[in-house]
C-alpha positions as CSV (number, residue, x, y, z in Angstrom):
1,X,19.7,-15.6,-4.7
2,X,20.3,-11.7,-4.4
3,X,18.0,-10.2,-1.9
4,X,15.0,-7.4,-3.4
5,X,16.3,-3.4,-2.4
6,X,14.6,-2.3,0.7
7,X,12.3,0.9,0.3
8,X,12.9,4.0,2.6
9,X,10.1,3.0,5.4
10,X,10.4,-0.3,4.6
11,X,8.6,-2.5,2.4
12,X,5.1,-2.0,3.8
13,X,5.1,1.4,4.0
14,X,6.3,1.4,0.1
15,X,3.2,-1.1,-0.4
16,X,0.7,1.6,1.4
17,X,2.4,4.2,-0.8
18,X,1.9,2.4,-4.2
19,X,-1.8,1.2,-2.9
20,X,-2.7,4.9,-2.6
21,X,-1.6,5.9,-5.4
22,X,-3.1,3.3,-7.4
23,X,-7.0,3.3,-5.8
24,X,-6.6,6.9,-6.5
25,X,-5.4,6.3,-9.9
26,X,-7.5,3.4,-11.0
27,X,-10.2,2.5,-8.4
28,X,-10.5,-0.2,-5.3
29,X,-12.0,-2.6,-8.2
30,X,-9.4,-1.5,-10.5
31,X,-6.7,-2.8,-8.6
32,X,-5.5,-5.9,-7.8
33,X,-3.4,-7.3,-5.1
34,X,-1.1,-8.7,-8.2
35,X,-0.7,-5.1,-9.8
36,X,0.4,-3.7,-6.2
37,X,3.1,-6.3,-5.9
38,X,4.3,-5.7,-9.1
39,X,4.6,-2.3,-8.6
40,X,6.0,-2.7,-5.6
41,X,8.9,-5.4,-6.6
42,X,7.5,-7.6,-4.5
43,X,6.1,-11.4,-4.2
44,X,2.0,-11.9,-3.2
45,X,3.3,-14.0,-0.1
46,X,4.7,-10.8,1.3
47,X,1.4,-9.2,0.9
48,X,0.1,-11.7,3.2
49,X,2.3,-11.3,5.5
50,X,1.3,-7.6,6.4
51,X,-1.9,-8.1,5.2
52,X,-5.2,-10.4,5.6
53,X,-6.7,-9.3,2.6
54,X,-7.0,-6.5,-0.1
55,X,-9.5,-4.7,1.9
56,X,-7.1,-4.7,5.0
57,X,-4.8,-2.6,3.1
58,X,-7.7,0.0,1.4
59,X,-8.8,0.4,5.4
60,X,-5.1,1.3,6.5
61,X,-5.0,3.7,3.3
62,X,-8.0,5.2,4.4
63,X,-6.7,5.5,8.0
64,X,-3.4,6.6,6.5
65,X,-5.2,9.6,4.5
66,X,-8.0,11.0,7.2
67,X,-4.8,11.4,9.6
68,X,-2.8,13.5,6.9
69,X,-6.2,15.5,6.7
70,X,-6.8,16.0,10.3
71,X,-3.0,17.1,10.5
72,X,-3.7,19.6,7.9
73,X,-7.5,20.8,9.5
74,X,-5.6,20.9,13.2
75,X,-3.0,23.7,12.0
């Protein structure tokens, strides 16, 4: 079976990216763990690998975002 293309960053960095841009898009109820894998290229079992549960990837998007603000408010 041919191995899935690794994203710059790696996969869970890709899978932060697509989360953000998704709850932005489309709401923390809008999304599902499903249409993040998807969009990823991805299986579910790999989301569960990095992460517990949906909100344990919204609170490291959230951490993710306040530290690109406090970069921007610090310069």
């Amino acid at each position: 079976m041919p191995r899935k293309p690794k994203f710059d960053g790696g996969t869970k960095n890709r899978m932060l990216e697509v989360a953000t841009k998704m709850f932005f898009e489309k709401s923390y109820e809008g999304t599902s763990v499903r249409d993040i894998v998807k969009e990823v290229g991805c299986e579910v079992g790999l989301f569960y690998y990095y992460y517990k549960t949906k909100d344990d990837l919204f609170m490291d998007v959230m951490e993710h975002f306040l530290s690109l603000i406090k970069l921007i408010f610090m310069h």
